[in-house]
LUMVOGU-819380 format. One record per residue (C-alpha): z, y, x; residue in three letters. Coordinates in steps of 0.2 Angstrom, whole numbers, plus 5000, padded with zeros to 4 digits. Example, Ala and Ser with C-alpha at 12.3 -4.5 7.8 and 13.67 -1.06 7.14 Angstrom:
! residues 2
[node [5039, 4978, 5062], "ALA"];
[node [5036, 4995, 5068], "SER"];
//
This chain:
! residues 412
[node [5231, 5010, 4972], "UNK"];
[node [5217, 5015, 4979], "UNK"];
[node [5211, 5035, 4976], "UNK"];
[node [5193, 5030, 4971], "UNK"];
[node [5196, 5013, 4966], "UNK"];
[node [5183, 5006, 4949], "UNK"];
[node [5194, 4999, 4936], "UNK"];
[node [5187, 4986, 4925], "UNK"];
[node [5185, 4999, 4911], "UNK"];
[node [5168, 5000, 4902], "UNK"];
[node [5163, 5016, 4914], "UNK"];
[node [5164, 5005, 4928], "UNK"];
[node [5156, 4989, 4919], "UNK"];
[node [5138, 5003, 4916], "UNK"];
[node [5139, 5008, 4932], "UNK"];
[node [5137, 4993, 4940], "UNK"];
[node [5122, 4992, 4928], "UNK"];
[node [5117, 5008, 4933], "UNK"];
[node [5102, 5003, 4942], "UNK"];
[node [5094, 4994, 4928], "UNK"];
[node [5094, 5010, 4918], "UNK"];
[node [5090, 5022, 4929], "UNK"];
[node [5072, 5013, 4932], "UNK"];
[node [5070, 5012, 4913], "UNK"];
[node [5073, 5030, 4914], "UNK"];
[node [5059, 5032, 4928], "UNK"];
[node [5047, 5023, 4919], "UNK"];
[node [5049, 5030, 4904], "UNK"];
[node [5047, 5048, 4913], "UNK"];
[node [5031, 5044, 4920], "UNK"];
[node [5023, 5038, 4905], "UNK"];
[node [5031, 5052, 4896], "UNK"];
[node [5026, 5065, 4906], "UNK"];
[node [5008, 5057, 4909], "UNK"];
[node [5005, 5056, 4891], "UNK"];
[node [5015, 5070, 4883], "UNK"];
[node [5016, 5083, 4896], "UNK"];
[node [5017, 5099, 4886], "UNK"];
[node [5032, 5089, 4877], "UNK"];
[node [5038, 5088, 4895], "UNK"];
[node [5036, 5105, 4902], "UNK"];
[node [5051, 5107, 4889], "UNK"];
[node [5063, 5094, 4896], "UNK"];
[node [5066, 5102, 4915], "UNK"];
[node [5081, 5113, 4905], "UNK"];
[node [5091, 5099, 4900], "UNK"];
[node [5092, 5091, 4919], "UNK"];
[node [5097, 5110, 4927], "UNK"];
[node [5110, 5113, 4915], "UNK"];
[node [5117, 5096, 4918], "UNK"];
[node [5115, 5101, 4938], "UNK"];
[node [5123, 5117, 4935], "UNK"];
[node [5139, 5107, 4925], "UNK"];
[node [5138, 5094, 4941], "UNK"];
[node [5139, 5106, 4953], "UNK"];
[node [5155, 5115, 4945], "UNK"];
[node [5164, 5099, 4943], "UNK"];
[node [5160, 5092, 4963], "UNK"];
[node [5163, 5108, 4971], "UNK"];
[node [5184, 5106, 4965], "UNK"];
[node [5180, 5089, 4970], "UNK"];
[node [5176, 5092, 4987], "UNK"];
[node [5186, 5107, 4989], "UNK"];
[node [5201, 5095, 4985], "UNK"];
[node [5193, 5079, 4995], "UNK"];
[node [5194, 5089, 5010], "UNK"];
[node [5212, 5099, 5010], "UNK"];
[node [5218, 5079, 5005], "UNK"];
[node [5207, 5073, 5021], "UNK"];
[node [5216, 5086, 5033], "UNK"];
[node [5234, 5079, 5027], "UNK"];
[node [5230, 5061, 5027], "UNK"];
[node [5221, 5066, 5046], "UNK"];
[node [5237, 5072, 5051], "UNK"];
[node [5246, 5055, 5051], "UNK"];
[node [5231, 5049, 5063], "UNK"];
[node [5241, 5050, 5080], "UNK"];
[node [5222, 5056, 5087], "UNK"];
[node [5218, 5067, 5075], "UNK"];
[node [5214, 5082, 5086], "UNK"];
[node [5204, 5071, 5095], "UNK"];
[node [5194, 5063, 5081], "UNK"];
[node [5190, 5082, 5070], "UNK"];
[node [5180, 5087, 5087], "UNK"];
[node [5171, 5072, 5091], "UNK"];
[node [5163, 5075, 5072], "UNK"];
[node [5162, 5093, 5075], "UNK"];
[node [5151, 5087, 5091], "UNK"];
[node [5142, 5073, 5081], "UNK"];
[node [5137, 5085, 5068], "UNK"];
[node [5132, 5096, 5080], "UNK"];
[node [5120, 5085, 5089], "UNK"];
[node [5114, 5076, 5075], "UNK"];
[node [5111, 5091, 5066], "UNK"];
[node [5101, 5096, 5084], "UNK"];
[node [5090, 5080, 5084], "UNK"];
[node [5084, 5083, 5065], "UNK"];
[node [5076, 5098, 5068], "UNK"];
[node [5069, 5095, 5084], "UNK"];
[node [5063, 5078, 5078], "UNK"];
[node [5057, 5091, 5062], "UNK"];
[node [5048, 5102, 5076], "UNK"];
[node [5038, 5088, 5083], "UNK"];
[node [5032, 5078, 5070], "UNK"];
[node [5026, 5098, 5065], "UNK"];
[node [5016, 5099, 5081], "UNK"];
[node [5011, 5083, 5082], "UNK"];
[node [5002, 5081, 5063], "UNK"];
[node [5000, 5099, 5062], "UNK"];
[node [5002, 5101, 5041], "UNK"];
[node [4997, 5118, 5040], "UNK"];
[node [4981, 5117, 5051], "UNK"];
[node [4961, 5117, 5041], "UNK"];
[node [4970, 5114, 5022], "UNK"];
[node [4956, 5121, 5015], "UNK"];
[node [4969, 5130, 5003], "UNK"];
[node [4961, 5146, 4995], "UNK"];
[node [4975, 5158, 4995], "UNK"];
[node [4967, 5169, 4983], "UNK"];
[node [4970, 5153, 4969], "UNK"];
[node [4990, 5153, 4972], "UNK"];
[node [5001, 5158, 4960], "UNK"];
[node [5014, 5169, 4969], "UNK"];
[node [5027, 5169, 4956], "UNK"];
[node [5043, 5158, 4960], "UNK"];
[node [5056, 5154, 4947], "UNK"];
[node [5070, 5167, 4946], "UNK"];
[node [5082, 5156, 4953], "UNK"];
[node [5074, 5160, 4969], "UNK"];
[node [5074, 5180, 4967], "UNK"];
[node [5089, 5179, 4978], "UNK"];
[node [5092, 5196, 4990], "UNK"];
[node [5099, 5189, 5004], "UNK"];
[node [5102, 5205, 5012], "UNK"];
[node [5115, 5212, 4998], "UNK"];
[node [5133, 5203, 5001], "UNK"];
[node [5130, 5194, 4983], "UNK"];
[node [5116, 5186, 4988], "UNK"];
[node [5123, 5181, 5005], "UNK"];
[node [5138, 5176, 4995], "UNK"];
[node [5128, 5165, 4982], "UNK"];
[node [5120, 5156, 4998], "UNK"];
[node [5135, 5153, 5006], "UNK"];
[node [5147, 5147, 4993], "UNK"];
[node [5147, 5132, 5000], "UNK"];
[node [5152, 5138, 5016], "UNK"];
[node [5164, 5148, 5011], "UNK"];
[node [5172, 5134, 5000], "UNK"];
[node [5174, 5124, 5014], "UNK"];
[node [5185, 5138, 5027], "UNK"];
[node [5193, 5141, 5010], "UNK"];
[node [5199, 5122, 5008], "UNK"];
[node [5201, 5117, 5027], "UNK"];
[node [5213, 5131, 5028], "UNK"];
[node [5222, 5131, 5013], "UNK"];
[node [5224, 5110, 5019], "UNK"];
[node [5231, 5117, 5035], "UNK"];
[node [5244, 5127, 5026], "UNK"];
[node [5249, 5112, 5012], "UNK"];
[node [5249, 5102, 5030], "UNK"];
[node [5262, 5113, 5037], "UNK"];
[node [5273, 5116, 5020], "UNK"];
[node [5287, 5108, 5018], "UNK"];
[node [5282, 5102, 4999], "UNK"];
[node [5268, 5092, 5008], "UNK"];
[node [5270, 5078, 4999], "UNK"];
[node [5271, 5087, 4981], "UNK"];
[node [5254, 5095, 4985], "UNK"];
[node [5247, 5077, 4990], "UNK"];
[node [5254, 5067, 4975], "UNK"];
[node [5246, 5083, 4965], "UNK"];
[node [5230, 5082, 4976], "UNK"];
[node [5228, 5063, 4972], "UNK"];
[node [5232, 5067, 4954], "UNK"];
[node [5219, 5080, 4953], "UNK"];
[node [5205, 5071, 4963], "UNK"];
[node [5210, 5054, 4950], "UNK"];
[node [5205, 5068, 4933], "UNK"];
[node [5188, 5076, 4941], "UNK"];
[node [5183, 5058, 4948], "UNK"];
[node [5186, 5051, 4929], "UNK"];
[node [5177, 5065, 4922], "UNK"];
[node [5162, 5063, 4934], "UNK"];
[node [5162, 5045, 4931], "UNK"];
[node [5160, 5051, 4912], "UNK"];
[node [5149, 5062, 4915], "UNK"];
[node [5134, 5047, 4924], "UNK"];
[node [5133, 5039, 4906], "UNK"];
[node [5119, 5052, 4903], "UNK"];
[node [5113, 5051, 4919], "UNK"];
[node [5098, 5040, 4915], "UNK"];
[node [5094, 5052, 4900], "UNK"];
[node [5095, 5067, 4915], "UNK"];
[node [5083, 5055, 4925], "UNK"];
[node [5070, 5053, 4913], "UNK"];
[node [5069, 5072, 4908], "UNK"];
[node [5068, 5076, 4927], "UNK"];
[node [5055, 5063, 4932], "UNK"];
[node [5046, 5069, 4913], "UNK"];
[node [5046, 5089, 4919], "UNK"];
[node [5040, 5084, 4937], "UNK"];
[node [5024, 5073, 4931], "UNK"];
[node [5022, 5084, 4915], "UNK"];
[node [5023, 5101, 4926], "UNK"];
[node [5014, 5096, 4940], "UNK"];
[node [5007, 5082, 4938], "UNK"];
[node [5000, 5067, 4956], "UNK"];
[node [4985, 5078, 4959], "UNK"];
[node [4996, 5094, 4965], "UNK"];
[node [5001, 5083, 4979], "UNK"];
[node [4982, 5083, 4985], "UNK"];
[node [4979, 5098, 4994], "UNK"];
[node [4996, 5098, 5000], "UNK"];
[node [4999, 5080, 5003], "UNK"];
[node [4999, 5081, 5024], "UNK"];
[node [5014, 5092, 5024], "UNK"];
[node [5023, 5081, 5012], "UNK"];
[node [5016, 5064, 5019], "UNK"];
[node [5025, 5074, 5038], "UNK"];
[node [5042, 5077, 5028], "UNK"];
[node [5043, 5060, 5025], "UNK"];
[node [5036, 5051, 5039], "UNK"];
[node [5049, 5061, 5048], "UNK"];
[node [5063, 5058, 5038], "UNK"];
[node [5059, 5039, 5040], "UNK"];
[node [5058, 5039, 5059], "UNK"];
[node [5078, 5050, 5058], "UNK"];
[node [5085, 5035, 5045], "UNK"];
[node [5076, 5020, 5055], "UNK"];
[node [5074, 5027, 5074], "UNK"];
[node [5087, 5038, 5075], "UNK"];
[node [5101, 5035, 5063], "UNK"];
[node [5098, 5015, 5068], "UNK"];
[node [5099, 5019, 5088], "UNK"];
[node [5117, 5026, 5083], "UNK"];
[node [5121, 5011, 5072], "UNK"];
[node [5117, 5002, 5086], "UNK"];
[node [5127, 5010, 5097], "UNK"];
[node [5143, 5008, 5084], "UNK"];
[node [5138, 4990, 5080], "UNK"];
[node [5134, 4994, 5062], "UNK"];
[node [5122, 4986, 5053], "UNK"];
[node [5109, 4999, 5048], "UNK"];
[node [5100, 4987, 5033], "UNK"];
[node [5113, 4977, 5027], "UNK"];
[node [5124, 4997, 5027], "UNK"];
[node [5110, 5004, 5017], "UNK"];
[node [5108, 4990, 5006], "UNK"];
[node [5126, 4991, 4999], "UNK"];
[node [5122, 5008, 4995], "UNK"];
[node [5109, 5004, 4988], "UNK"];
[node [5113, 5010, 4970], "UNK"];
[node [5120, 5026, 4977], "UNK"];
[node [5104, 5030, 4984], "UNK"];
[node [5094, 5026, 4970], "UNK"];
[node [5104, 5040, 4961], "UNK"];
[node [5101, 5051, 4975], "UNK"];
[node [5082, 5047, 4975], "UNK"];
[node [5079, 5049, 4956], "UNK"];
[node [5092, 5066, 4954], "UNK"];
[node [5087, 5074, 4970], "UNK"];
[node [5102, 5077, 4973], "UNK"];
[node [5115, 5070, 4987], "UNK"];
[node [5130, 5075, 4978], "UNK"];
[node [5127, 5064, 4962], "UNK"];
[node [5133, 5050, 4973], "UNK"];
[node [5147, 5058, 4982], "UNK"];
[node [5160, 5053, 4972], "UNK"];
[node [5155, 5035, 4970], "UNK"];
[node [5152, 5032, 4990], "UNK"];
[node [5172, 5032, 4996], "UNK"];
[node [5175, 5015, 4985], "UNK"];
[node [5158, 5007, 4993], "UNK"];
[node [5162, 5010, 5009], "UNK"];
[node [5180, 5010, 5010], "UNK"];
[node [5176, 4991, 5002], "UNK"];
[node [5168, 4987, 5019], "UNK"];
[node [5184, 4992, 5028], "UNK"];
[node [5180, 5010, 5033], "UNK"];
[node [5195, 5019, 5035], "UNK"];
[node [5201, 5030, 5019], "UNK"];
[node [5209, 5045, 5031], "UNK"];
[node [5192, 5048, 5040], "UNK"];
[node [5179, 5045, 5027], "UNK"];
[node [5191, 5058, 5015], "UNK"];
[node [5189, 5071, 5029], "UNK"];
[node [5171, 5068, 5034], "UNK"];
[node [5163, 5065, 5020], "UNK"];
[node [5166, 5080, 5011], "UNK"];
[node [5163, 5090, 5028], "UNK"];
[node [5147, 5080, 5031], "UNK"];
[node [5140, 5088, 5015], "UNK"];
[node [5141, 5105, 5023], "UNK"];
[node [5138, 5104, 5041], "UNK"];
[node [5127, 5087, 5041], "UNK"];
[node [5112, 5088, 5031], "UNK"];
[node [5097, 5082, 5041], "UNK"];
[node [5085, 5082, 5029], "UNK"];
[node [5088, 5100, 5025], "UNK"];
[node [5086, 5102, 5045], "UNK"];
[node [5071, 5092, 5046], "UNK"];
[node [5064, 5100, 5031], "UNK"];
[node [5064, 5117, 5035], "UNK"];
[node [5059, 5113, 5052], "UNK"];
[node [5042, 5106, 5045], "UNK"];
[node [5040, 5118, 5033], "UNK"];
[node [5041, 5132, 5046], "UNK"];
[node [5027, 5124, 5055], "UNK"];
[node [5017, 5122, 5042], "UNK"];
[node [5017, 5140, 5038], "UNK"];
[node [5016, 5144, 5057], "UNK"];
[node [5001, 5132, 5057], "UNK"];
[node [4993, 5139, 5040], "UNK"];
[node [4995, 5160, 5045], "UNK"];
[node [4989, 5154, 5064], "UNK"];
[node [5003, 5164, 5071], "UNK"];
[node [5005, 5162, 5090], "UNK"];
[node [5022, 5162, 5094], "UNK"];
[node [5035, 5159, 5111], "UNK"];
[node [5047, 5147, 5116], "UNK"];
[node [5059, 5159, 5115], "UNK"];
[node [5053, 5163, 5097], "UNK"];
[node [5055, 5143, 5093], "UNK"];
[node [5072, 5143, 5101], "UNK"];
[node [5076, 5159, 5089], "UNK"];
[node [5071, 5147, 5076], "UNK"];
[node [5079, 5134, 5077], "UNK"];
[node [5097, 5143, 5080], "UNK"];
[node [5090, 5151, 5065], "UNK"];
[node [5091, 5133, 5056], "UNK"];
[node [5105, 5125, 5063], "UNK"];
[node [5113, 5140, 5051], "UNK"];
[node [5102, 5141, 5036], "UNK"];
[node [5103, 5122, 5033], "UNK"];
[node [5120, 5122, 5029], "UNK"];
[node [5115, 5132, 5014], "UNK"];
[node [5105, 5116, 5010], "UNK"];
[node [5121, 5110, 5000], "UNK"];
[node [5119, 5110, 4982], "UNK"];
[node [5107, 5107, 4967], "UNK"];
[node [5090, 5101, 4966], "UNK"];
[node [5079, 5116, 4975], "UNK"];
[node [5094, 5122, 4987], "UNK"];
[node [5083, 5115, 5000], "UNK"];
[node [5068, 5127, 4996], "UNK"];
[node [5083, 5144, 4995], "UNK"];
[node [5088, 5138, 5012], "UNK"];
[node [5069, 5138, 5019], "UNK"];
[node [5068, 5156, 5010], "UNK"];
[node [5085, 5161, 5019], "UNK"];
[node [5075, 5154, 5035], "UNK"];
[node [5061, 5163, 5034], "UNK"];
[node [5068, 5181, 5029], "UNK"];
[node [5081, 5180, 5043], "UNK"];
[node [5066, 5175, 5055], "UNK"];
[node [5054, 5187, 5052], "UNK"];
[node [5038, 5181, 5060], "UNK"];
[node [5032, 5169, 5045], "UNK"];
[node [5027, 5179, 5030], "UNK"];
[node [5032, 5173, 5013], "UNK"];
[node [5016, 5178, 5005], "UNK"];
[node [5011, 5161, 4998], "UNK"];
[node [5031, 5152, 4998], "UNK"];
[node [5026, 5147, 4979], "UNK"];
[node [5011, 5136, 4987], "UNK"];
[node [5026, 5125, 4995], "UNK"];
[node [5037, 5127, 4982], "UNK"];
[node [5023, 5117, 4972], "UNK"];
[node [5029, 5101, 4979], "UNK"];
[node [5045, 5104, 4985], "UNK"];
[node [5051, 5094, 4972], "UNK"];
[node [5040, 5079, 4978], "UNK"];
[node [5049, 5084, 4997], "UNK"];
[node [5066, 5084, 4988], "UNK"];
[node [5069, 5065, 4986], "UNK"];
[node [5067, 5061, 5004], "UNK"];
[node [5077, 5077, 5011], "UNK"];
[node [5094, 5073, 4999], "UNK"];
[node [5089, 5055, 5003], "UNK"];
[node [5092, 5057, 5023], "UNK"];
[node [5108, 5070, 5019], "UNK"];
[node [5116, 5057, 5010], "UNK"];
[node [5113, 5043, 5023], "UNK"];
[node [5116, 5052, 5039], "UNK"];
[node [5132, 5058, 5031], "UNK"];
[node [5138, 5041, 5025], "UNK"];
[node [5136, 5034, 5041], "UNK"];
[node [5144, 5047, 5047], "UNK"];
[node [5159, 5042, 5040], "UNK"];
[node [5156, 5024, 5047], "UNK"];
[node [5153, 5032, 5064], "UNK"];
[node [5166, 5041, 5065], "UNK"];
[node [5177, 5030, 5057], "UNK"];
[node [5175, 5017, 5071], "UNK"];
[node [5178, 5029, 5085], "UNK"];
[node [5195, 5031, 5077], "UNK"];
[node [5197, 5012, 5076], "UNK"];
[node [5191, 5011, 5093], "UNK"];
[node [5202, 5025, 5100], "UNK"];
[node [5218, 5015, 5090], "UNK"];
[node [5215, 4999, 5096], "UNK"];
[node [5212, 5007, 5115], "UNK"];
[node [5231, 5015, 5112], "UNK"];
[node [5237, 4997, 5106], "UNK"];
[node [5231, 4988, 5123], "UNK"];
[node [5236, 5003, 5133], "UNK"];
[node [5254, 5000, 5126], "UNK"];
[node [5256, 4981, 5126], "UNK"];
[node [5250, 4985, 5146], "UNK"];
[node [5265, 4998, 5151], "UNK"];
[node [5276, 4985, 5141], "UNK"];
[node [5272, 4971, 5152], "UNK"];
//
């Protein structure tokens, strides 16, 4: 039976519904929190403890998703071949978000005449973000993810090698089967989450605070439009995947992405939609879960702009080598992306104190509408990673059926 497979139990009857619910949710946050916003203000606890109970039950999740990828990759007959061409794609899709992020930043220029008076920003952040990234906790904490991953990839390659192999996968399945029922469970509330996040959001801060700031966040979107459309459909192209009608049967999965901010509330629910297209199981369970640490673009393209808004905002000249410095320093920092609503904003953080030519004086003036800029960076990590999966789950059908002809040649 299939590992992520929706039985016709009442869990997967709502989420099939889903959709309908969660723009209930949505409506009746906005009215909530336009009406009732000091009723609201109270409600952004109940959606971060939920994050916090999500994030503890997806972490095993993909901790186990990927040590199961590595030993179902190992009965691939190219699996060498196939785990560096998605190191490579990563690589250079990862490349092309941030350089896209760097010129849609000089091009529109955010951070240029705001007319923002300084003196008027609050400079407090919440704690959340009190992070010393200096101290090895701190550098720990930002790097969980990371750390979870080399953890998982090589305790995969030992179970690989072990001789109880195929104990550790039937316990593996067994395991990944519990959390993935529990999760399911879990999205009942998920409209309730929705509306006190959408009610906290407009109660706290409300269509105008996007006013004085709205060119750096109309930038982050237009930007991550151009990746999803321009970018991210060239490649489709190339692999002969339908961008639209792709996006549209994940279309629920990215409403949930939208609404939670959060790329991981879909995760476990995308392996049943696209393995239902005919993408291979074996790749999307080892890319997937790696694409949710060394492929998020919209982090990439997010601190990209960002940066240059501040560069813009402080006038601060700087060299090519300087931007060069930069951008290695992203293609690092965004994997920290990885996580609950606002990770995005820590990695930006993580950026800027490891650059050291942007001041973080006034970070809280971003962190104002960062939750506005949230949507569309989870939004562009969860579609460039699942069609990572697609992608390279066709070079691995392309690369079998290559070996297929090459064999019925030397036979004749």
């Amino acid at each position: 039976m299939n590992l992520f497979e929706t039985k016709k139990t009442f869990t997967g009857r709502y989420l099939k519904n889903l959709t309908l619910y969660v723009f209930a949710a949505i409506l009746g946050g906005v009215l909530t929190g336009y009406y009732a916003p000091e009723a609201s203000m109270q409600l952004g606890i109940v959606s971060r403890y939920f994050f916090m109970v999500l994030e503890m039950l997806i972490l095993p999740i993909i901790f186990m998703a990927i040590m199961y990828g590595i030993c179902q990759l190992s009965g691939i007959r190219n699996a060498s071949s196939i785990v560096w061409k998605t190191i490579l794609y990563f690589l250079i899709i990862s490349s092309v978000a941030i350089i896209l992020g760097f010129i849609f930043g000089f091009a529109v220029k955010p951070g240029a005449d705001t007319g923002i008076d300084t003196a008027k920003i609050s400079k407090s952040l919440p704690k959340t973000f009190e992070i010393d990234d200096a101290s090895l906790s701190g550098l720990l904490y930002l790097n969980r993810h990371g750390i979870f991953l080399i953890i998982s990839i090589a305790a995969g390659i030992f179970m690989n090698l072990s001789p109880g192999r195929k104990k550790f996968l039937n316990l593996l399945e067994r395991g990944l089967k519990v959390f993935y029922t529990v999760i399911k469970y879990l999205y009942i509330i998920l409209p309730v989450i929705i509306f006190c996040n959408i009610a906290y959001g407009i109660g706290v801060y409300g269509i105008n605070t996007l006013l004085p700031l709205s060119k750096v966040v109309a930038t982050v979107y237009l930007a991550d439009i151009v990746f999803i459309f321009g970018i991210l459909g060239i490649v489709s192209y190339l692999f002969k995947i339908q961008l639209w009608k792709f996006l549209l049967n994940l279309k629920e999965e990215i409403i949930l992405v939208i609404t939670t901010s959060s790329s991981k509330t879909a995760f476990p629910l995308i392996f049943e939609k696209m393995e239902s297209e005919g993408y291979s199981r074996k790749i999307l369970g080892f890319v997937i879960p790696l694409g949710y640490n060394f492929n998020l673009s919209g982090a990439c393209i997010y601190i990209a702009v960002t940066s240059c808004f501040l560069i813009q905002f402080y006038n601060i000249s700087l060299s090519i080598s300087d931007y060069l410095w930069l951008f290695a320093i992203i293609t690092i920092t965004s994997k920290t992306a990885s996580g609950v609503p606002g990770s995005g904003f820590l990695a930006l953080i993580f950026t800027l104190n490891r650059f050291g030519k942007i001041p973080l004086t006034d970070i809280a003036l971003l962190y104002s509408v960062d939750r506005f800029m949230n949507e569309a960076r989870s939004v562009t990590n969860f579609i460039s990673i699942a069609i990572s999966g697609a992608v390279i789950s066709k070079i691995n059908q392309a690369s079998k059926n290559h070996l297929a002809d090459k064999s019925k040649t030397e036979m004749l």
